[in-house]
C-alpha positions in Angstrom: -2.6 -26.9 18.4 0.2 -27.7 20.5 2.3 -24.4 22.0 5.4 -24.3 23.6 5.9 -21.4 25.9 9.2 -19.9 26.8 11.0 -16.9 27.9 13.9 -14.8 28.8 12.9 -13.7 32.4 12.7 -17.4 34.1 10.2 -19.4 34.4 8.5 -17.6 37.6 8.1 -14.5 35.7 4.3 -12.8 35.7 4.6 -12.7 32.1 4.8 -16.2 31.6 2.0 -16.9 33.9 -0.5 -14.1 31.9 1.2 -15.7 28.5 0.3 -19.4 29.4 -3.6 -18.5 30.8 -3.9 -16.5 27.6 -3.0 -19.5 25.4 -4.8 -22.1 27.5 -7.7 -19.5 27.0 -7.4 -19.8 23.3 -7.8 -23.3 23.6 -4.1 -24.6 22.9 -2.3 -27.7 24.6 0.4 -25.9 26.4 3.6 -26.7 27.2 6.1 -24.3 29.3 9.7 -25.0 29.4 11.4 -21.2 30.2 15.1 -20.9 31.5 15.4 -21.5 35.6 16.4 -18.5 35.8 16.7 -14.7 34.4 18.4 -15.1 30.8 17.5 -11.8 29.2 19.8 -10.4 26.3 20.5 -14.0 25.5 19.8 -13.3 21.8 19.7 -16.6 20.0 22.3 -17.9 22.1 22.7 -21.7 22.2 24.0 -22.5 25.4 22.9 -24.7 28.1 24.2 -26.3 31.7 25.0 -30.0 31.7 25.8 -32.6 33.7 27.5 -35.7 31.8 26.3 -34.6 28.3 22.4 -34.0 29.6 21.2 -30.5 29.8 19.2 -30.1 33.0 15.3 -30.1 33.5 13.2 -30.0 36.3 9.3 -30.0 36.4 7.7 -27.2 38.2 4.1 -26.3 39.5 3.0 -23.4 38.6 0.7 -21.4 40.8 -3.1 -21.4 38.7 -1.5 -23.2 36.2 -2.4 -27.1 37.5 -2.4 -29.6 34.8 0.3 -28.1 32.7 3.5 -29.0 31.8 6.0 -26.8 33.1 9.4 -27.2 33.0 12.7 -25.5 34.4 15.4 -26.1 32.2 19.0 -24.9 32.5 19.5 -23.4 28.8 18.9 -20.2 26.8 15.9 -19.7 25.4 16.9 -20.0 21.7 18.3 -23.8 23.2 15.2 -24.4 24.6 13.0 -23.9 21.5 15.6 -25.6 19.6 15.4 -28.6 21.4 12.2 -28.7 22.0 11.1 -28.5 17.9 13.3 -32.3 17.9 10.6 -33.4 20.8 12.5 -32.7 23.9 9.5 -32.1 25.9 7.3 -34.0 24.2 5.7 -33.9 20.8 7.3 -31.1 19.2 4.8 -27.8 18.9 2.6 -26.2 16.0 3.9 -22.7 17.3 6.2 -20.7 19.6 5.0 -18.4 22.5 7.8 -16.2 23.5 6.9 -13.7 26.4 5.0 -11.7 27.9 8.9 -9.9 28.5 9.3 -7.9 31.1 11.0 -4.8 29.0 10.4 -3.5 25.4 11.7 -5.5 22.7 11.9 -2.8 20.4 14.2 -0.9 17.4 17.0 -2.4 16.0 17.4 -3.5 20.0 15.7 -6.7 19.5 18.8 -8.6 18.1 19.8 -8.4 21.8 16.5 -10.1 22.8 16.1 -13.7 24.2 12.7 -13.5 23.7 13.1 -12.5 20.2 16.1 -14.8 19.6 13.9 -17.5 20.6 11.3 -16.4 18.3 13.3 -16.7 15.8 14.7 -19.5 16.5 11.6 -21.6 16.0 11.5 -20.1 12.5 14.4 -21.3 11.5 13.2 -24.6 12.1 9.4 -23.8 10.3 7.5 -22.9 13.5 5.9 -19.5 13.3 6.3 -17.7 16.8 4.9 -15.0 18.3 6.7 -13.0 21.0 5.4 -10.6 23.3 6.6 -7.5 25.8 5.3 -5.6 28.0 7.0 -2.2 27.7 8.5 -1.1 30.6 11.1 -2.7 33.3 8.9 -2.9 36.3 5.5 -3.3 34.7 2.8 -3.5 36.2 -0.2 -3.0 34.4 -0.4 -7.3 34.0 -4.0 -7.0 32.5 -3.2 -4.6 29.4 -0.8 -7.3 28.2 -3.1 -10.0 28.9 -5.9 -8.2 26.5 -3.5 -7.4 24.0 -1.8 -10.8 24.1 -5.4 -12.4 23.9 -6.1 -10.1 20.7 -2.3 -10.5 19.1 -3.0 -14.3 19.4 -6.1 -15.0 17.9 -4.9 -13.1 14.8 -1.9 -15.4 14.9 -3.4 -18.6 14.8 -5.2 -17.2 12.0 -2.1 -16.8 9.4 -0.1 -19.6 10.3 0.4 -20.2 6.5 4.2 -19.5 6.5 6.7 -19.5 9.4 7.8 -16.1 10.9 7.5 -14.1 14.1 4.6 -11.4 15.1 6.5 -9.3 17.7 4.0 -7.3 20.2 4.9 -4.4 22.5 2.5 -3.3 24.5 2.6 -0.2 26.9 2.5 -0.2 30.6 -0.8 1.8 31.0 -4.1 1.1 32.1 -6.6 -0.7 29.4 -8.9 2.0 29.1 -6.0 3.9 27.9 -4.6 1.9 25.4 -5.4 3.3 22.1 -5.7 0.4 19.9 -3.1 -2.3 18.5 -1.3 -1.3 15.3 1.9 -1.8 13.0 5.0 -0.5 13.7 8.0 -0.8 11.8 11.3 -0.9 13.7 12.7 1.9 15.2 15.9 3.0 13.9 16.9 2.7 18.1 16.4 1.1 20.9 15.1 1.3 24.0 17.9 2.0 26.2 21.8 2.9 25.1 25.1 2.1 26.4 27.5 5.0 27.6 30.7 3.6 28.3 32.6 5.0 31.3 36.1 4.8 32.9 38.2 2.6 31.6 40.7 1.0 34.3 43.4 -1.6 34.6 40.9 -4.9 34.0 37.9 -3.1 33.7 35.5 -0.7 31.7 32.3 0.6 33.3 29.3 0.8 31.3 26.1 2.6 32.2 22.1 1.9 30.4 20.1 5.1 29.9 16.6 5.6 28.1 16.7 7.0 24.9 14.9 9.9 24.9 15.3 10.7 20.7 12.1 11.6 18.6 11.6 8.0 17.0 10.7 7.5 13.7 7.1 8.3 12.7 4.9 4.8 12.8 7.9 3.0 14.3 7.0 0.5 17.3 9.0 3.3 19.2 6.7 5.8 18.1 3.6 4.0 19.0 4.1 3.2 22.3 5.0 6.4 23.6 1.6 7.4 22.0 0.1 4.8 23.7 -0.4 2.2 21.2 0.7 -1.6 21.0 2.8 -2.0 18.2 3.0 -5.4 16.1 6.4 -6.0 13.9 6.3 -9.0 11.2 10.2 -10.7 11.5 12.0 -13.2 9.3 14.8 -15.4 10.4 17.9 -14.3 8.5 18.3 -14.7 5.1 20.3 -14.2 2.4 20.8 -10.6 1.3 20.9 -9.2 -2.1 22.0 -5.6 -1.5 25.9 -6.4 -2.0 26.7 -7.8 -5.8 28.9 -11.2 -5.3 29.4 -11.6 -8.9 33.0 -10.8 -9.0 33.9 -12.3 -6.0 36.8 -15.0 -6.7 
């Protein structure tokens, strides 16, 4: 099963390392190509760097990682996984690896998120992706993700029968603390919210705190703060039938 691995946070990012030796533990042919450099809150962004017409690539070695393709490119995420499903890095993949983010992906927040914009991206063109975070903006407990990641993936290579995205948070705590992995539905919040500030001539300041709300009981929110990963089916979008069209025109 071929796997092409991407992220938000660049393609030197600790999560990407633990995400690639987790899949190459799983037995898949790997493939990285991650943006060269930080691209979170990209969403699904299509955008890329080119120089006359061709976006930019450049292979890498990746400490740990010998033998495996890994690529630099100069594009958002959501670019990269589009590209790569028409075989721009080679045969195109089976599935999408989107991770291990450094940050919660979380509530009604993940529209925001390159990693889940490029998770979603691949199902929009039939791949089924999973995409992964670590909860927290400095995270450091690397080993939690990786079991959690190991655990997340082997039920996911299991239902590949349809295309859509598993998205996995898992708290920044030691593994003998985790609690278990479970289902969370989305949060009716995010992680962090925007407090807008002064407002000058050419300028507005704008300020990220974390929410500190009671979240919604069984939420992904909820979980994590008591110390459970969370995993959240997604669809790409779709059409919606909540607004009747009938007399439109």
């Amino acid at each position: 099963m071929r796997a092409l691995i991407t992220n938000d946070d660049g393609i030197q990012s600790v999560g990407i390392h633990t995400l690639a030796r987790v899949a190459l533990g799983a037995g898949l042919d790997v493939t990285i190509a991650a943006p060269h450099h930080e691209r979170s809150g990209s969403s699904a962004a299509m955008s890329a760097l080119e120089s006359d017409g061709k976006m930019l690539v450049e292979r890498r070695t990746l400490e740990g990682l010998d033998g495996v393709t890994a690529l630099a490119v100069e594009a958002s995420p959501a670019m990269i996984v589009f590209t790569a499903a028409r075989g721009a890095f080679g045969d195109p993949p089976d599935v999408v690896l989107s991770g291990i983010n450094h940050g919660p992906n979380t509530g009604q927040a993940i529209l925001h998120s390159g990693t889940v914009g490029a998770a979603l991206t691949a199902t929009s063109h039939g791949l089924p992706a999973l995409a992964l975070s670590l909860a927290t903006e400095r995270p450091t407990h690397w080993d939690t993700a990786a079991e959690v990641a190991t655990r997340a993936l082997g039920w996911f290579v299991a239902n590949l029968d349809r295309p859509y995205v598993l998205n996995v948070n898992v708290p920044d705590i030691p593994t003998d603390q985790l609690r278990g992995l479970r289902r969370g539905g989305l949060a009716s919040f995010g992680a962090v919210q925007a407090n807008i500030g002064e407002r000058g001539q050419g300028y507005v300041t704008m300020t990220f705190e974390v929410i500190d709300d009671e979240p919604d009981p069984g939420s992904d929110v909820a979980l994590l703060r008591q110390g459970y990963a969370s995993a959240t089916v997604l669809q790409a979008p779709c059409e919606s039938q909540v607004v009747d069209l009938s007399t439109l025109g």
